[in-house]
TORLUM-586495 format. One line per 3 residues: for each residue x, y, z of N, C-alpha, C, O. Coordinates in pm, whole numbers, plus 32768, in hexadecimal, padded with zeros to 4 digits. Example, Ala and Ser with C-alpha at 12.3 -4.5 7.8 and 13.67 -1.06 7.14 Angstrom:
BEGIN
8527,7DC7,830C,84CE,7E3E,830C,8528,7EB6,830C,8590,7EB4,834E ~ 8505,7F1F,82C4,8557,7F96,82CA,850A,8003,8313,853D,8072,8324;
end
This chain:
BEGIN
7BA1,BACB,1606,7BA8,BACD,1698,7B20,BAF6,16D1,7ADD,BB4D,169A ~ 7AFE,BABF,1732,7A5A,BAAF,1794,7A71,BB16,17C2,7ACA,BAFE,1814 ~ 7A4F,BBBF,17C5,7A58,BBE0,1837,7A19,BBDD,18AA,7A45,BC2D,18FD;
79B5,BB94,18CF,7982,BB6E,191E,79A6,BAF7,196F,7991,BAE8,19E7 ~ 79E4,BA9F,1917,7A28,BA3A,1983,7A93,BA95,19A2,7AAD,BA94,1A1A ~ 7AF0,BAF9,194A,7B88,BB25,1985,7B63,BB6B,1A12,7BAE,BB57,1A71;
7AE2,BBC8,1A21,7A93,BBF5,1A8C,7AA8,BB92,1B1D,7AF3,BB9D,1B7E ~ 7A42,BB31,1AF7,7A21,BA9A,1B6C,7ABC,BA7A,1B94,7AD1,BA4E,1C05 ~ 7B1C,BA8C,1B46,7BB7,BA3D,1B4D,7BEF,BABD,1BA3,7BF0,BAB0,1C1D;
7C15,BB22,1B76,7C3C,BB77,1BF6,7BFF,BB88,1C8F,7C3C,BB79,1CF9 ~ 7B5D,BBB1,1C75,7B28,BB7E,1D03,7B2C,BB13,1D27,7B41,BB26,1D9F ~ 7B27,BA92,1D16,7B5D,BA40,1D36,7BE6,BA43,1D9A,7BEA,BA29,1E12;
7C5A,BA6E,1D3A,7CF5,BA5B,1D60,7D0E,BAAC,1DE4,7D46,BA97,1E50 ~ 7CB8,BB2A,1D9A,7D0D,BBA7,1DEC,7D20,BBB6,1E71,7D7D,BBFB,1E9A ~ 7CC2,BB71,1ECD,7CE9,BB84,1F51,7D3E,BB0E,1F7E,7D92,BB32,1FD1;
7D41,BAA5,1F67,7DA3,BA4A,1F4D,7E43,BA76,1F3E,7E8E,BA73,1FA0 ~ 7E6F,BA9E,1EBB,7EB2,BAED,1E61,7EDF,BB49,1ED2,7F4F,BB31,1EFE ~ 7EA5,BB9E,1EFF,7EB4,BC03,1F56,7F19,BC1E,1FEE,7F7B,BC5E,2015;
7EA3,BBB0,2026,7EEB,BB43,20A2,7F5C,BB0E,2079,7FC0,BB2B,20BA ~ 7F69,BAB9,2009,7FE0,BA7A,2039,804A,BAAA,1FFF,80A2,BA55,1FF9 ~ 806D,BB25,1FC7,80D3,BB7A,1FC2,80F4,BBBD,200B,816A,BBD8,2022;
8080,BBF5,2050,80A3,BC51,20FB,80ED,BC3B,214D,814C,BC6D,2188 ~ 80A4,BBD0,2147,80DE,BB69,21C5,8164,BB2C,21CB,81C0,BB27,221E ~ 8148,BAF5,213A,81E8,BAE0,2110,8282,BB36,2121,82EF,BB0F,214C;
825B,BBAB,20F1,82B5,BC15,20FE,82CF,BC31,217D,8340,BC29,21AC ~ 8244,BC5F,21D7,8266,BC76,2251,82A5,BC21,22B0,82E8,BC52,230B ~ 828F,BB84,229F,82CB,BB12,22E9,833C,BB32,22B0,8373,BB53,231A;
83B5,BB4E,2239,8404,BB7C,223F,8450,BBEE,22A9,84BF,BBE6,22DF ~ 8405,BC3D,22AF,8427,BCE1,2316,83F8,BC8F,2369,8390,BCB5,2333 ~ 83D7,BC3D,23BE,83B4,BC20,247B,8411,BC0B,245B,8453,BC72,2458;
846F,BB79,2427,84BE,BB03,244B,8516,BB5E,2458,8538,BB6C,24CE ~ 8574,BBDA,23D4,85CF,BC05,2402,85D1,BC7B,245F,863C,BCB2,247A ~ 855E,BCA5,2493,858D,BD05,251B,858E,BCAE,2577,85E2,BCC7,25CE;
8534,BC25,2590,8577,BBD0,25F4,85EC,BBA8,25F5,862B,BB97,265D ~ 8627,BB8D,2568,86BC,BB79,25A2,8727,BBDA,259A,8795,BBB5,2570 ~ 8717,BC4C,25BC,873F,BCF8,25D8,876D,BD59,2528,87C3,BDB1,251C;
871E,BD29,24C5,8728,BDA6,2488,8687,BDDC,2459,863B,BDA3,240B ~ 8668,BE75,24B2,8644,BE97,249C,85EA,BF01,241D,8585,BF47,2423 ~ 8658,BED8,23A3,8630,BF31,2327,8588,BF21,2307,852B,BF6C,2324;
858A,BEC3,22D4,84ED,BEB3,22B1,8481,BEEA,2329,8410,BF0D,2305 ~ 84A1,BEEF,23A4,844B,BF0E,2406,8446,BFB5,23FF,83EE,BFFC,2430 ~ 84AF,BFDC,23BD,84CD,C093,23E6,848B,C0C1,2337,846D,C133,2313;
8484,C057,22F2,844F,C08B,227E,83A9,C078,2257,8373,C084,21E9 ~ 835F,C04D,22FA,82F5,C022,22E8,82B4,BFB0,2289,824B,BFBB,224A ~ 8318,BF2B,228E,82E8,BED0,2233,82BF,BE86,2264,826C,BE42,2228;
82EB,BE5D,231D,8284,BDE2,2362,8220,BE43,2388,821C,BEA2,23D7 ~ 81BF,BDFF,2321,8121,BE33,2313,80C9,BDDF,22CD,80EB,BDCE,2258 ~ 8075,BDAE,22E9,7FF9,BD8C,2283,7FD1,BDFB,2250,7F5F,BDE7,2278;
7FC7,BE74,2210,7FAF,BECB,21D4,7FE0,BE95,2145,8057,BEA2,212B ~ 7F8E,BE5A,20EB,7FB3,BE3E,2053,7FD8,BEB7,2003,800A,BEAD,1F93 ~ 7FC3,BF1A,2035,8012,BFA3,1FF5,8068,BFC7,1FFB,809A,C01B,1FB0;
80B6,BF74,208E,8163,BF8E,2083,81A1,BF0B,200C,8212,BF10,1FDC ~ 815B,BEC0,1FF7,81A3,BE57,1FC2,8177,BE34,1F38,8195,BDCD,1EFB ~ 8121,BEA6,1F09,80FB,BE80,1E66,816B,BEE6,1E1B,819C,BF55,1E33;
8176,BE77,1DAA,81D3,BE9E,1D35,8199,BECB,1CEE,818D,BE6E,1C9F ~ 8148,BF45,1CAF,811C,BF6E,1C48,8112,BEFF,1BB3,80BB,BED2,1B68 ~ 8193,BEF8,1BC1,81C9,BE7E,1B1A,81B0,BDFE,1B1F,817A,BDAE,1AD3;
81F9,BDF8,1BB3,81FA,BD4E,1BDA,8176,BCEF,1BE4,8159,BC81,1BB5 ~ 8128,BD61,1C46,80BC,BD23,1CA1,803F,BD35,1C28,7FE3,BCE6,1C3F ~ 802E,BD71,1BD3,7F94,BDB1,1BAF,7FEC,BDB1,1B0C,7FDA,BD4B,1ACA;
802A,BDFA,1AE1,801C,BE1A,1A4B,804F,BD75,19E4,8012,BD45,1984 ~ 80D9,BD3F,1A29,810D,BCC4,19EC,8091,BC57,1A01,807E,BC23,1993 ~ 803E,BC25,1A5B,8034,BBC0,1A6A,7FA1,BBEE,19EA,7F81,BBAF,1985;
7F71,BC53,1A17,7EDD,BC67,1995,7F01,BC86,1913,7EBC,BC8A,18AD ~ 7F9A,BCA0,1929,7FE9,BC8E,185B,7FB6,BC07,183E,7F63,BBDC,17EF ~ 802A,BBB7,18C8,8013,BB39,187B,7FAA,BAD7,1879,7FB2,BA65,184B;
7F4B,BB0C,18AD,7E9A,BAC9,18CA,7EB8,BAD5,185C,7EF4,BA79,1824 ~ 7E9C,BB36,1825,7E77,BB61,1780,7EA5,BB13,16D9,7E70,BAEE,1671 ~ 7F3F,BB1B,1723,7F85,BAFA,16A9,7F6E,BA8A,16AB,7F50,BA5F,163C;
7F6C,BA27,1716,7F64,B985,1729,7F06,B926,1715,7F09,B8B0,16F3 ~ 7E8C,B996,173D,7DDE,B961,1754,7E05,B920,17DB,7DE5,B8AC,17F4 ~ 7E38,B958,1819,7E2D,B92B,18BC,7E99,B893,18BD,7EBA,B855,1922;
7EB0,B87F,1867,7F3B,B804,1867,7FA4,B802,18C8,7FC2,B7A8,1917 ~ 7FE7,B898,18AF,8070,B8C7,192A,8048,B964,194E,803D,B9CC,190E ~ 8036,B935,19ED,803D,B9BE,1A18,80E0,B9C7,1ABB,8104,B98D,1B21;
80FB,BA25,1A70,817E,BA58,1AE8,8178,BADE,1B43,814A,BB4A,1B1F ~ 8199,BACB,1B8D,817B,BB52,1BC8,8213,BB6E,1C4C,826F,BB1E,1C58 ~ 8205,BBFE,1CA6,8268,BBE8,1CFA,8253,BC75,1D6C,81DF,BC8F,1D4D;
826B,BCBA,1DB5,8266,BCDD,1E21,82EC,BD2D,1E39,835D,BD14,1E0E ~ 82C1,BD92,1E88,834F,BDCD,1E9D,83BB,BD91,1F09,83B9,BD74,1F81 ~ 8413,BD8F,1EA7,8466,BD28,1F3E,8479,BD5D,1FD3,84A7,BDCE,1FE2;
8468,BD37,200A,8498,BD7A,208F,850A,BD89,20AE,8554,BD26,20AF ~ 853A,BE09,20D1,85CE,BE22,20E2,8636,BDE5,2179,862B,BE08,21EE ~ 8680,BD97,2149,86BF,BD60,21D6,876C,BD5E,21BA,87A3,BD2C,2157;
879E,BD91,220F,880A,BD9D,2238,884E,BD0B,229C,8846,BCDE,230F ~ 8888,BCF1,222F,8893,BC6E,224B,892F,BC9C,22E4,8931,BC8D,235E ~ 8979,BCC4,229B,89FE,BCE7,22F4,89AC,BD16,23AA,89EA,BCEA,240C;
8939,BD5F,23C2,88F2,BD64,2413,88D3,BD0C,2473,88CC,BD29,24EA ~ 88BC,BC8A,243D,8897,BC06,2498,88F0,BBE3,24CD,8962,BBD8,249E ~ 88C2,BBC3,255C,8920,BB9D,25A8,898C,BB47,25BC,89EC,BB4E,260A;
8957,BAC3,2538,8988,BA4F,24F8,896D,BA58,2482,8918,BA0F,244F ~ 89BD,BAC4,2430,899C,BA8D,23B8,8973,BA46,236F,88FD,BA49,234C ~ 89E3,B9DA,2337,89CE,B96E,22EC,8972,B90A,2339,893F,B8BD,22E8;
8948,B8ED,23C6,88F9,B8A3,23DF,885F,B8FC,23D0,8803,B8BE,239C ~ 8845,B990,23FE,87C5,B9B7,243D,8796,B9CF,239A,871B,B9D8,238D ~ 87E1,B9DA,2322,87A1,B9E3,22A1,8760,B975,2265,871E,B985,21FE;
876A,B90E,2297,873C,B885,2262,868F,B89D,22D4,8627,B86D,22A8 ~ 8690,B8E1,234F,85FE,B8E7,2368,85DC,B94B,231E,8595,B927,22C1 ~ 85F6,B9D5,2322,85C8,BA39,22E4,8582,B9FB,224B,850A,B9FD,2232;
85D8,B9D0,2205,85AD,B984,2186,853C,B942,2197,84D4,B965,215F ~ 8546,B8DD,21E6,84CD,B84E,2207,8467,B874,2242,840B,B828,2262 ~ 846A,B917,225E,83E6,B951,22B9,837B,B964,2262,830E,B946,2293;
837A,B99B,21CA,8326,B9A2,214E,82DC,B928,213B,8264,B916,214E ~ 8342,B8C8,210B,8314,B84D,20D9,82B3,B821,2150,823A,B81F,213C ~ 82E1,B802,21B7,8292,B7D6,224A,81F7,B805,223A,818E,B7C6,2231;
821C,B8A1,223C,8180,B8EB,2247,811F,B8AA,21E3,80B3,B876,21FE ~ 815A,B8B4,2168,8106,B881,20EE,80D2,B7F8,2113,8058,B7F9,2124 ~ 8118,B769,2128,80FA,B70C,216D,8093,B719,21D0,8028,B6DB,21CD;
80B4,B769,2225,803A,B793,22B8,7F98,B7C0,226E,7F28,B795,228B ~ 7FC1,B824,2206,7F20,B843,21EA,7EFF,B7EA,218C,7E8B,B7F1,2165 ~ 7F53,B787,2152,7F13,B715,20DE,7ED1,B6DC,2130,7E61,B6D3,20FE;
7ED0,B697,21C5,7E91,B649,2229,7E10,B6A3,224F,7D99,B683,224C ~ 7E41,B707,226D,7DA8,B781,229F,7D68,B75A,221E,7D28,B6F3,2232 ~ 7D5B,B788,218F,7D0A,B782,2130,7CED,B6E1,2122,7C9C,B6B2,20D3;
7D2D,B6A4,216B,7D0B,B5F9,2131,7CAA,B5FD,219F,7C4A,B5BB,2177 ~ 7C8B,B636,2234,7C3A,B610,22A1,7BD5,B658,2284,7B65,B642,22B2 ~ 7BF2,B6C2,222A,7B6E,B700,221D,7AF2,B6BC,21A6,7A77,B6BD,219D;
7B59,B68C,215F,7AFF,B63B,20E4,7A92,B5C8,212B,7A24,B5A2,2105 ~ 7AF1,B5A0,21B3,7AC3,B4FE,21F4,7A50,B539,222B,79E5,B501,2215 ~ 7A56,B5C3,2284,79E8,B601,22CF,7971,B60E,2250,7902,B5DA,2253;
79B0,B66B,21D8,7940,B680,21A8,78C8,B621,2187,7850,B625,219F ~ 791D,B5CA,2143,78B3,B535,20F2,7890,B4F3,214A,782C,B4B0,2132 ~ 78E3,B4E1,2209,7884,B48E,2279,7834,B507,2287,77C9,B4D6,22AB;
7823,B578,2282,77AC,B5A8,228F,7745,B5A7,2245,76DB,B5E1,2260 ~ 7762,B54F,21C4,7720,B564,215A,76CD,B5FA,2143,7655,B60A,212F ~ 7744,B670,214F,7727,B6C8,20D6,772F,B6DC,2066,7799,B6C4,202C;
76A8,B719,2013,767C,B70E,1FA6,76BA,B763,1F33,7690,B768,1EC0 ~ 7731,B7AE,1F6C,775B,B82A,1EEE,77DA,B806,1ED0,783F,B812,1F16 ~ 77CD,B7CA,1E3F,7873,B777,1DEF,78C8,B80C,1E01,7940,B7F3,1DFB;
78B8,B866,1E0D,7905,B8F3,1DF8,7979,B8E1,1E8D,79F3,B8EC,1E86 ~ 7925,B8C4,1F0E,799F,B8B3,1F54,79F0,B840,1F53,7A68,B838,1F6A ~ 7976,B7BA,1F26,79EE,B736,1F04,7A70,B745,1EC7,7ADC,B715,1EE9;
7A47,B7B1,1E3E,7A8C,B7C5,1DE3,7B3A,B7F7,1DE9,7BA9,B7D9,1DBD ~ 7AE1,B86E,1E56,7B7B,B8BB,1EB0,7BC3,B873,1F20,7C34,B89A,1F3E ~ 7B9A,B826,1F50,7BD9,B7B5,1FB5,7C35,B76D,1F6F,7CA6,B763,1F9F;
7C19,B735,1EFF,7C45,B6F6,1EA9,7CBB,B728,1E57,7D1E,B6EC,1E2E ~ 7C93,B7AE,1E47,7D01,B81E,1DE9,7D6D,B82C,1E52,7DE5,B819,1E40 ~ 7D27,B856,1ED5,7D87,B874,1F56,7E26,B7F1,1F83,7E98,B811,1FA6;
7DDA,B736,1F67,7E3B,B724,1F59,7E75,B6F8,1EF7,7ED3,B6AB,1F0C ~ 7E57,B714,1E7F,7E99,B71D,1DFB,7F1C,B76B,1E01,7F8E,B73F,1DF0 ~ 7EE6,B80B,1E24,7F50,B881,1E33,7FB4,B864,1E70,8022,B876,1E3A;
7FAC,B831,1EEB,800B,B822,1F39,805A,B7A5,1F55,80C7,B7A8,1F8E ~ 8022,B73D,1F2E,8087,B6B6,1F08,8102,B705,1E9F,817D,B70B,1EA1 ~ 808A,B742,1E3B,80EC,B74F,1DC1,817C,B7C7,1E13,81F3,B7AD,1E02;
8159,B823,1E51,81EA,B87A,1E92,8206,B83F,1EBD,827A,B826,1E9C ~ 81CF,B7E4,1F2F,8251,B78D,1F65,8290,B720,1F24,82E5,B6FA,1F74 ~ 8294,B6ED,1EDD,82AA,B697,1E62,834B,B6E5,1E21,83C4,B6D0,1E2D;
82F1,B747,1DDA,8330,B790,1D82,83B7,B7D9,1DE9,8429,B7BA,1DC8 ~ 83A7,B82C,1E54,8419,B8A1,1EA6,847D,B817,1ECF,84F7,B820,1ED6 ~ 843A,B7A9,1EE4,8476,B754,1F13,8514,B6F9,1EC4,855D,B6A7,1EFC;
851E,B736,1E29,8566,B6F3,1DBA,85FD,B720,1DF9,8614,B789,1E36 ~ 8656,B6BD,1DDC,86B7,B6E3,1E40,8713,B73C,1DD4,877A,B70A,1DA7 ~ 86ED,B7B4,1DB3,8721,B826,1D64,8733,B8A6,1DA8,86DA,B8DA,1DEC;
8797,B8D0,1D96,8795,B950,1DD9,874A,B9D5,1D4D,8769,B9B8,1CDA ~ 8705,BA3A,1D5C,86BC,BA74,1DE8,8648,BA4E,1E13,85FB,BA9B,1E4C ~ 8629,B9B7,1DF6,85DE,B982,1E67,85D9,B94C,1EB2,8646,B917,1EC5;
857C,B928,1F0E,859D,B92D,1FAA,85F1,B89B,1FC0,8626,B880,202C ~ 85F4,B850,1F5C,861C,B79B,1F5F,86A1,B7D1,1F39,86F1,B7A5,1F8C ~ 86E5,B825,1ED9,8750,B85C,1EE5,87B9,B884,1F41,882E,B865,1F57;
8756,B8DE,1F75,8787,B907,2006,8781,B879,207B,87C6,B85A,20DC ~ 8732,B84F,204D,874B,B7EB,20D8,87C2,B7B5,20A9,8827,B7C6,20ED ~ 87C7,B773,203C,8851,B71A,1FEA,88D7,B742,2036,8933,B6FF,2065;
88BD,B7C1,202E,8968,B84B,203C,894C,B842,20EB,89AC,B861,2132 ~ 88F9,B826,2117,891B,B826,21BB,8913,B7A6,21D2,88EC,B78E,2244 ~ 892E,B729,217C,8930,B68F,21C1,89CF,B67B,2167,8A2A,B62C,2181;
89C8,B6C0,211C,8A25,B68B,20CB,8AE9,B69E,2124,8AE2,B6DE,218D ~ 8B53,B67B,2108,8BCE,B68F,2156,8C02,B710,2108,8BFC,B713,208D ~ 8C2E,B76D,2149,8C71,B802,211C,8CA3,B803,208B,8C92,B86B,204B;
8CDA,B7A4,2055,8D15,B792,1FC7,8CB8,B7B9,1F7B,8CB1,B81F,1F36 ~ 8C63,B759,1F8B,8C26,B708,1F1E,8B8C,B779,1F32,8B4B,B79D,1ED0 ~ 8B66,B7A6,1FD6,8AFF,B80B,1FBD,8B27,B88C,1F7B,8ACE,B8C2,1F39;
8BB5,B8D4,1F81,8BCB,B961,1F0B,8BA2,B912,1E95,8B34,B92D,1E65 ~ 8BF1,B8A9,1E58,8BA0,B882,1DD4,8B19,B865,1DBE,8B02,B83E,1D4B ~ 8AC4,B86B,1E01,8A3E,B864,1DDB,8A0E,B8EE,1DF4,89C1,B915,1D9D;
8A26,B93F,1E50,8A12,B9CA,1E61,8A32,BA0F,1DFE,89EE,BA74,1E10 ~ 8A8C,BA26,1D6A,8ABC,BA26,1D15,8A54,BA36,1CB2,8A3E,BA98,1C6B ~ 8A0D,B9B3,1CB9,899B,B9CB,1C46,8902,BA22,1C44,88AC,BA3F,1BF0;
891D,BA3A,1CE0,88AE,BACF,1CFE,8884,BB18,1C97,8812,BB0A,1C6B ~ 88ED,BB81,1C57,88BA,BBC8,1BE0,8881,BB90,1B9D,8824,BBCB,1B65 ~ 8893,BB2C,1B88,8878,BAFA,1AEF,880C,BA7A,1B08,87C2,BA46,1AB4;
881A,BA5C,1B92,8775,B9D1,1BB7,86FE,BA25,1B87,86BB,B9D7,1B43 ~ 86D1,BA7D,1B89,862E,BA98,1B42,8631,BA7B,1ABD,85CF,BA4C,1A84 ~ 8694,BA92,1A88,867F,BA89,19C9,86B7,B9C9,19BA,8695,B97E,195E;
870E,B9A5,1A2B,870E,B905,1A07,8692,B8C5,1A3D,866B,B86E,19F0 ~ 8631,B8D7,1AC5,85C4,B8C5,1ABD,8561,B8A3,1A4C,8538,B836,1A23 ~ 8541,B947,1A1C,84F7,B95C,19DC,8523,B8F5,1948,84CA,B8C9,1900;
859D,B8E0,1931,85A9,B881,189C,8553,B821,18DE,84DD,B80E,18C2 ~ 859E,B7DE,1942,8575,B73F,1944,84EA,B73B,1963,84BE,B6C9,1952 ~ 8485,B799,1990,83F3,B7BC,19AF,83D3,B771,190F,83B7,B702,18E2;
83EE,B803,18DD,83BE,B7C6,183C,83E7,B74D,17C9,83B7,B720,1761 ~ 8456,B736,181C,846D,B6A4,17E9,8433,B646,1807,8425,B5ED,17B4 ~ 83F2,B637,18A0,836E,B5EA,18CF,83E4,B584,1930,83BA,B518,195A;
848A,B5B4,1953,84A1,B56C,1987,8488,B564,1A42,847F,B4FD,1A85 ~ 8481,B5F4,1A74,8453,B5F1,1AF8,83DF,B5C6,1AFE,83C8,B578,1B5B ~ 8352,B5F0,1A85,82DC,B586,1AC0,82C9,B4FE,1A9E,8270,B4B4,1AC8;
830B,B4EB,1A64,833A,B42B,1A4C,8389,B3E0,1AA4,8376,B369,1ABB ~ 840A,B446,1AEB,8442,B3DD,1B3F,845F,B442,1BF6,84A9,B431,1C57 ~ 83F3,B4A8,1BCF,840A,B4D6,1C7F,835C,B4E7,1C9B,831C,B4A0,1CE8;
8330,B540,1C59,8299,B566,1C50,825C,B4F9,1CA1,8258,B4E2,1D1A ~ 8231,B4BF,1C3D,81BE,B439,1C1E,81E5,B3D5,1C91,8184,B3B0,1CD3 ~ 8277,B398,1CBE,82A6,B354,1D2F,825B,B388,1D9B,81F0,B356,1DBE;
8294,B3F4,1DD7,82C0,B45E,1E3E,81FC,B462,1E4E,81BD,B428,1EA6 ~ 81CD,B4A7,1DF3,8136,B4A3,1E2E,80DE,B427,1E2F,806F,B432,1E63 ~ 8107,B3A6,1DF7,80C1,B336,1E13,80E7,B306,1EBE,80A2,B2C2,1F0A;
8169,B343,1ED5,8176,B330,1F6F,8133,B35B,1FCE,80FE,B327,2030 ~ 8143,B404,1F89,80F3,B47C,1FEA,8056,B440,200C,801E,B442,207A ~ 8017,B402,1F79,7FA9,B3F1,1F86,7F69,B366,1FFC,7F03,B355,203F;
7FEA,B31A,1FE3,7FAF,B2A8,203A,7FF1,B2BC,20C8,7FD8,B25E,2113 ~ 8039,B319,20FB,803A,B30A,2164,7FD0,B36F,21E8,7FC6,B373,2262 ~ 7F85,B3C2,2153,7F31,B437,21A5,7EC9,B3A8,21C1,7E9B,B398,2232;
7EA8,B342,2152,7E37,B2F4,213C,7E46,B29B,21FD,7DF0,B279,224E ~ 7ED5,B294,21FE,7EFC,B24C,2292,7EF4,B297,22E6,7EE3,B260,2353 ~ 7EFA,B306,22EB,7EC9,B35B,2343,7E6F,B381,237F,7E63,B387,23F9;
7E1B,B3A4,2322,7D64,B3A0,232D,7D16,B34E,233E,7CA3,B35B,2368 ~ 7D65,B2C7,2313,7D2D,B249,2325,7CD1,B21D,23B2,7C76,B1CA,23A6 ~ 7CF1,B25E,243A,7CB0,B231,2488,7C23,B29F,24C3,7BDD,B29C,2528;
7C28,B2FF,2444,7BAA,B369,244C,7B2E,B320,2403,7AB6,B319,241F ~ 7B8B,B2E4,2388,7B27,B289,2332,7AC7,B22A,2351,7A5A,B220,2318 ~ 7B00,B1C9,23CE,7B07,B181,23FB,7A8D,B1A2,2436,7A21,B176,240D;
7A9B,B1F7,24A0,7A33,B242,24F3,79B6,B25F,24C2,7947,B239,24E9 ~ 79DE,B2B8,2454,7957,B317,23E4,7934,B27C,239A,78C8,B290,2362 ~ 7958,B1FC,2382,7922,B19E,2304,78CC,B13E,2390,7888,B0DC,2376;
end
């Protein structure tokens, strides 16, 4: 192992990395005190402060295990969930399907910021690959959460949306597999079946529709 590239690869990620877990979490805590439960707001979690929302294990120790063990192949990581009281919302089963879609959204939102910033940088033709590099990492990071929170598994956020689109029956049975969705996740991760048939889809979309998006900055700057 380089430690000098493992060096360049964290500075690189980390403010990237940083942002779009913050943000993530915290777009969690707005959506549900906008739609009246206050928990996350009384526990100080809508914050950009990355110190309310780092996991010791999740955020920093798992993902540089598995730098290690992998040679940078699979890295996982995760964030402290934000606490929401679902019974709180004013509409339950409907206001949990935003609360959910508020994460994924954010991540989407700063994949476009890091995609406008890449367009700014190179029409400015600046000369330092170090910020290309992080523009680039920036929307790497965050296609990949929204991609990924997006799997329609419960306890992630595509889960939760599932259980608030789904009809009362049929959402307790998917609510059901809560306990136990991180460890069925995590199989099919390593089976390569979420990045074979949700991953790899899901961000060839993300990617071409930021490309339609930006498209008329390009346009401008070419």
């Amino acid at each position: 192992m380089d430690t000098a590239n493992l060096i360049q690869t964290i500075a690189i990620y980390a403010l990237p990395v940083l942002f779009a877990i913050t943000v993530h979490e915290a777009a969690h805590g707005y959506a549900a005190r906008h739609f009246g439960d206050n928990t996350a707001y009384m526990m100080g979690r809508v914050t950009l402060n990355p110190l309310k929302h780092i996991d010791p294990i999740g955020t920093i120790a798992m993902p540089l295990l598995l730098y290690f063990a992998t040679s940078g192949a699979f890295l996982f990581g995760y964030a402290k969930p934000v606490p929401v009281n679902f019974g709180a919302l004013r509409n339950p089963k409907r206001d949990m399907i935003w609360v959910a879609l508020a994460g994924p959204a954010s991540n989407f939102a700063q994949a476009i910021f890091w995609a406008l910033m890449l367009v700014l940088l190179t029409g400015l033709g600046v000369p330092e690959p170090f910020f290309i590099k992080m523009a680039q990492a920036g929307i790497l990071v965050n296609l990949v959460m929204w991609a990924f929170n997006l799997f329609p598994l419960p306890p992630l956020d595509g889960g939760r949306i599932l259980v608030g689109l789904l009809p009362w029956k049929q959402a307790q049975w998917v609510a059901r597999i809560e306990p136990w969705g991180f460890f069925i996740v995590m199989g099919l991760v390593i089976a390569g079946v979420v990045g074979t048939l949700w991953l790899r889809p899901l961000m060839t979309l993300g990617y071409a529709l930021i490309n339609l998006l930006i498209s008329p900055l390009l346009s401008l700057l070419g």
